[in-house]
C-alpha positions as a printed Julia matrix, in Angstrom:
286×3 Matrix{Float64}:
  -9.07   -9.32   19.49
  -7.81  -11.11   22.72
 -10.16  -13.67   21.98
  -8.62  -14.3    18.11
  -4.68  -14.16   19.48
  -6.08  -16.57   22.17
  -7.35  -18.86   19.83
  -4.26  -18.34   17.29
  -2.5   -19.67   20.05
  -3.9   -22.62   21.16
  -5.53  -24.38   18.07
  -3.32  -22.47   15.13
   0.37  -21.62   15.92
   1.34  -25.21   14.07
  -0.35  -24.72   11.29
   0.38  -21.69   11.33
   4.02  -22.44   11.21
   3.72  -25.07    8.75
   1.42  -22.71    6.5
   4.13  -19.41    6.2
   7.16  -22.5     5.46
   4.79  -23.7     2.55
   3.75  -19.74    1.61
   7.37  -18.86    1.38
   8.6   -21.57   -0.8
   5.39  -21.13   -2.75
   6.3   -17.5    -3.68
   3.7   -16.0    -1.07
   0.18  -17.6    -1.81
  -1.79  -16.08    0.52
  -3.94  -19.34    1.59
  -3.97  -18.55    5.49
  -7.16  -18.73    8.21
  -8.04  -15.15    8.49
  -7.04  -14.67   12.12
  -4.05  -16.07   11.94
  -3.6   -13.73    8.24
  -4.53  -10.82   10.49
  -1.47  -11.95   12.86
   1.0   -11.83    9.79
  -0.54   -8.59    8.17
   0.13   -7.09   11.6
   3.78   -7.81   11.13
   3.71   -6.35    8.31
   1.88   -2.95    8.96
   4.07   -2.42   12.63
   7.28   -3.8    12.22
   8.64   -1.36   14.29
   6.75   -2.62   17.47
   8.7    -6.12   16.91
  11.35   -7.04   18.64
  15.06   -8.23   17.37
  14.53  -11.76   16.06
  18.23  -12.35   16.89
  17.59  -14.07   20.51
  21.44  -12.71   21.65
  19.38   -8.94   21.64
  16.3   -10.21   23.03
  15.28   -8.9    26.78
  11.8    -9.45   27.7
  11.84   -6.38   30.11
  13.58   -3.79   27.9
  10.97   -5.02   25.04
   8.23   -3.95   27.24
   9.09   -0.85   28.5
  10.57    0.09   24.7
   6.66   -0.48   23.58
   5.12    1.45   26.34
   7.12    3.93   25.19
   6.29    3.82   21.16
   2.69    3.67   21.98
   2.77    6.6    24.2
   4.67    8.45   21.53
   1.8     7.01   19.22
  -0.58    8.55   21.09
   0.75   12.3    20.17
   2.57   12.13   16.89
  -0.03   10.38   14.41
   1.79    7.27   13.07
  -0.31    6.5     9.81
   0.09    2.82    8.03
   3.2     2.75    5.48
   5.13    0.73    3.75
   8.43    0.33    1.41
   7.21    2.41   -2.06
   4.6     4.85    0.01
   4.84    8.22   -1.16
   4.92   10.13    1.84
   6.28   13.12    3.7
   7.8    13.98    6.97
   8.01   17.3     8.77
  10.24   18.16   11.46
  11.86   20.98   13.86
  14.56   23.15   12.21
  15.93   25.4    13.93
  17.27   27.24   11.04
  14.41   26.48    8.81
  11.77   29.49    8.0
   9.15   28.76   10.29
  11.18   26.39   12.06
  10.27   23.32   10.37
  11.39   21.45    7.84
   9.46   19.55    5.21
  10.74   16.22    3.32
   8.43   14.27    0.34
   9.62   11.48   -0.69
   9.26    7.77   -1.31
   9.59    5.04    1.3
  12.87    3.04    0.19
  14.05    1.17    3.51
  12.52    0.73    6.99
  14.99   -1.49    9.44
  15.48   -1.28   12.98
  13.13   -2.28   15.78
  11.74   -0.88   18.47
  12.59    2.53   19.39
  15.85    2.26   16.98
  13.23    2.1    13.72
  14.31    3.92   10.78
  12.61    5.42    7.91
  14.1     6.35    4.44
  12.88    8.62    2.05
  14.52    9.11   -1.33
  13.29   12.22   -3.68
  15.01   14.02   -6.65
  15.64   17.47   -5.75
  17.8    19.87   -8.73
  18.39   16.6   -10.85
  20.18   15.17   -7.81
  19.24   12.08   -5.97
  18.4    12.94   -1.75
  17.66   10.52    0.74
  17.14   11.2     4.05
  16.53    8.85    7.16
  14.85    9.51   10.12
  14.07    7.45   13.21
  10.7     7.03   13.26
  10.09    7.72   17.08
  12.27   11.25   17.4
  10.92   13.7    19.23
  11.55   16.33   16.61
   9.21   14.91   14.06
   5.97   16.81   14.01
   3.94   15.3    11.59
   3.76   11.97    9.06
   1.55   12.28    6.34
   0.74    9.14    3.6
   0.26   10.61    0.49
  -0.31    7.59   -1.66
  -0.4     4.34    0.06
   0.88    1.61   -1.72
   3.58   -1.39   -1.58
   6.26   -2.26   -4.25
   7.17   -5.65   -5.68
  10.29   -5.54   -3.15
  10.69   -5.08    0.38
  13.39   -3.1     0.0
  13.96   -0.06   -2.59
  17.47    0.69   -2.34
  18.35    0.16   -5.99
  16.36    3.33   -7.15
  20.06    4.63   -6.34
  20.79    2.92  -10.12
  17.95    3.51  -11.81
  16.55    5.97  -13.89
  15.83    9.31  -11.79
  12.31    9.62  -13.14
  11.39    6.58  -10.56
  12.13    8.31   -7.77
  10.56   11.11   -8.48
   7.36   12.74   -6.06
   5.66   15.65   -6.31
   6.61   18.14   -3.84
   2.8    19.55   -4.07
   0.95   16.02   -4.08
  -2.11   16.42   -2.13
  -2.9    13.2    -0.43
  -5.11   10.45   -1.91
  -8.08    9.0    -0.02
  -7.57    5.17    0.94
 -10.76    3.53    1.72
 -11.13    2.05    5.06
 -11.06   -1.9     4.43
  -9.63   -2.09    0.85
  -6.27   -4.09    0.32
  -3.05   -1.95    0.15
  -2.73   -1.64   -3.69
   0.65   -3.36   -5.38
   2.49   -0.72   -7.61
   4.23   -3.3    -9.71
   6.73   -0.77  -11.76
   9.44   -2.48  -12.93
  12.45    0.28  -12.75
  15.01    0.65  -15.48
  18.63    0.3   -14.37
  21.33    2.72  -15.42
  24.71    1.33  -16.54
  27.42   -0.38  -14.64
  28.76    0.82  -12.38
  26.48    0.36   -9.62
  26.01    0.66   -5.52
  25.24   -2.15   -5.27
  25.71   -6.14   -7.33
  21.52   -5.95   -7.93
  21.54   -8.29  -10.49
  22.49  -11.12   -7.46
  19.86  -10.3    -5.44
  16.49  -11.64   -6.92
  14.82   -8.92   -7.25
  11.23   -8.46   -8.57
  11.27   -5.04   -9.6
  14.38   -4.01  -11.62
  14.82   -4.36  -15.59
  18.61   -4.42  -16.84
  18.56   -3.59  -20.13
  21.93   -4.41  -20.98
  23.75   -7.99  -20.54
  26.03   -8.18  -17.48
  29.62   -8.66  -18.23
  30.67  -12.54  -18.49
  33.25  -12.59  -15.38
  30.55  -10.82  -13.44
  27.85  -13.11  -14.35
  29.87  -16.17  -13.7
  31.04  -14.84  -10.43
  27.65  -14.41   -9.49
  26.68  -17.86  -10.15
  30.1   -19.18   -8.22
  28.73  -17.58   -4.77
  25.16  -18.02   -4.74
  23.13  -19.93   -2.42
  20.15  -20.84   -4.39
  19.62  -23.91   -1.39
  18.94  -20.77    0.89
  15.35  -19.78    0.06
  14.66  -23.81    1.41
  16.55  -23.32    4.63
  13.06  -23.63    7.23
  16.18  -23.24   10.14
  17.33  -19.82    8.47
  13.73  -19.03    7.99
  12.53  -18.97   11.17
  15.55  -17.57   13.1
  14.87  -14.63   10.79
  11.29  -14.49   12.24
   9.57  -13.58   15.61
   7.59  -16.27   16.81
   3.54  -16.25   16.17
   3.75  -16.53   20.6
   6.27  -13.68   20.89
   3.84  -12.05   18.28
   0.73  -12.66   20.14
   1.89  -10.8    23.1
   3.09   -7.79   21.2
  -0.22   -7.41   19.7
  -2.2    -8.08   22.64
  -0.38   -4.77   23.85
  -1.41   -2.83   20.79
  -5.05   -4.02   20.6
  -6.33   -1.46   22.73
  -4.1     1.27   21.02
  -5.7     0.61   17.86
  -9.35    0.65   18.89
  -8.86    4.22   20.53
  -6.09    6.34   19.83
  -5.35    4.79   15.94
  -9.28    5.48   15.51
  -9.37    8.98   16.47
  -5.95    9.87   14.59
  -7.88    8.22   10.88
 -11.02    9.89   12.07
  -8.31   13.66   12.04
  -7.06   12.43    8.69
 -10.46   11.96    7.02
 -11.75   15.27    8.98
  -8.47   17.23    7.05
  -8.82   15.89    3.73
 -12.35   16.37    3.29
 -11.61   20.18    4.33
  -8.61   20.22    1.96
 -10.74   19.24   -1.08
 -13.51   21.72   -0.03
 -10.99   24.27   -0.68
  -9.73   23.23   -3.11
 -13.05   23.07   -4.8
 -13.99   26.5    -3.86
C-alpha cells in the first residue's frame, strides 16, 4: 500500500486534483485511476481519521498523536465500515440500565467532527416519537458497534428525516444483521422520503437535496426568497472546493499510518464478525 500512496504522490496528485474538480462539477462520475479511487474511497470510509481542513485548526503534532490514539482505541472497540443511511446499533455503559448497558438501533443521519471529536447520529422512532441520539465515536463507554445493513443514501447528510414521514426512519429493534460480501460495492438505497407539511427544522427545499419529495408547492414569498439568496455560482467555486478538502499529500500520510492497522487488527475484527454471524444463523436455524 506504501508503494500505491508513493506512486499517488509522485506521478498522480495533479491529475488527481484536476480529476475530483471535473468529478464534482460532473455530478460525481466516478472515472478515476484505481489507486488514486482507493485514496478518495478511503476518505470516505474513515473520515474520522482526517484532520480539520480549516488550516487555522491544523497542528501537525496534535494530528499525530490524536491518530495514535483512535487506532489504539481501534484496536479494542471494533470500528466496522459505516456510512450516512447505515442501519446500525450502538451499545454502551449505563449505569442505571438493567445489566448496565444500554442498547440504541437506529439509522446513521449525521457524522461530523474529526479526529477524536467525531460524532455519530442515530435517529429511530420509539412510541410514535422521533429519538436521536449522538455519540462520539471514540468514548470510552461504548462497548460495541454493530452494522446491521450497510448501505449509503442519496445524501451525505440525513437530517431532514426530522420532516418527513416517520415510517422512514423507522428500524427494527430486532434486525439481525445482514451479511456484506467482502469486495462488493456499498449498495445505494436511493429512497426518496416524503416531506411532511410546513413548518419545518429546517428551509430543505434550498438545499439541493437528492433524496426528499415535497408533495405540496412551497409558498410564493418563500420560493422567491429562496431564489433571492442562493449561490448557484458556488458548486463552480474550485477555491471553495478545495479549502473544504484535505489535500491528496496530507491524505497520503494519514493513510500510510492506517495501512498497517487495516491489514491486522481491521482483519481479525471482520474475521469476529463473520465468526458471530455464521453462529447466529446456526441458531437461528436450529
Amino acid at each position: 500500500m506504501a508503494s500505491v500512496l508513493r506512486h499517488a504522490l509522485n506521478s498522480g496528485v495533479r491529475a488527481l486534483r484536476t480529476s475530483t474538480s471535473a468529478r464534482s462539477l460532473a455530478g460525481g462520475a466516478r472515472s478515476l485511476p484505481p489507486h488514486l479511487q482507493k485514496l478518495l474511497d478511503y476518505g470516505e470510509m474513515y473520515p474520522d481519521l482526517l484532520p480539520d481542513p480549516n488550516i487555522e485548526h491544523r497542528h501537525s503534532l496534535a494530528e499525530s498523536l490524536e491518530r495514535k490514539d483512535m487506532l489504539k482505541r481501534r484496536s479494542v472497540l471494533d470500528i466496522p465500515e459505516f456510512y450516512v443511511g447505515t442501519f446500525m446499533s450502538i451499545m454502551v455503559t449505563d449505569k442505571n440500565a438493567p445489566g448496565k448497558k444500554n442498547k440504541f438501533v437506529g439509522i446513521c443521519i449525521k457524522r461530523e467532527g474529526h479526529g477524536l471529536r467525531h460524532r455519530v447520529t442515530l435517529r429511530n422512532i420509539v412510541e410514535n416519537e422521533g429519538v436521536e441520539l449522538m455519540y462520539d465515536l471514540y468514548s470510552p463507554i461504548i462497548l460495541e458497534i454493530q452494522v446491521l445493513r450497510l448501505q449509503k443514501r442519496l445524501d451525505k447528510n440525513l437530517l431532514y428525516l426530522r420532516d418527513a414521514l416517520p415510517e422512514y426512519s423507522m428500524v427494527p429493534w430486532d434486525m439481525e444483521p445482514e451479511q456484506h460480501s467482502e469486495g462488493r460495492p456499498v449498495p445505494i438505497d436511493e429512497t426518496k422520503v416524503i416531506m411532511k407539511p410546513l413548518p419545518w427544522t429546517q428551509k430543505w427545499e434550498r438545499k439541493e437535496l437528492k433524496g426528499i419529495i415535497i408533495p405540496f408547492d412551497i409558498p410564493e414569498k418563500r420560493a422567491k426568497r429562496g431564489v433571492e439568496i442562493s449561490k448557484p455560482w458556488e458548486k463552480y467555486d474550485l477555491m471553495k472546493d478545495y479549502r473544504s478538502q484535505i489535500s491528496i499529500e496530507d491524505q497520503a500520510v494519514v493513510w500510510n499510518e492506517v495501512e498497517q492497522h487495516r491489514r491486522t487488527v481491521e482483519e481479525q475484527h471482520k474475521r469476529n464478525r463473520r465468526r458471530k454471524l455464521l453462529e447466529t444463523q446456526g441458531l437461528s436455524q436450529t
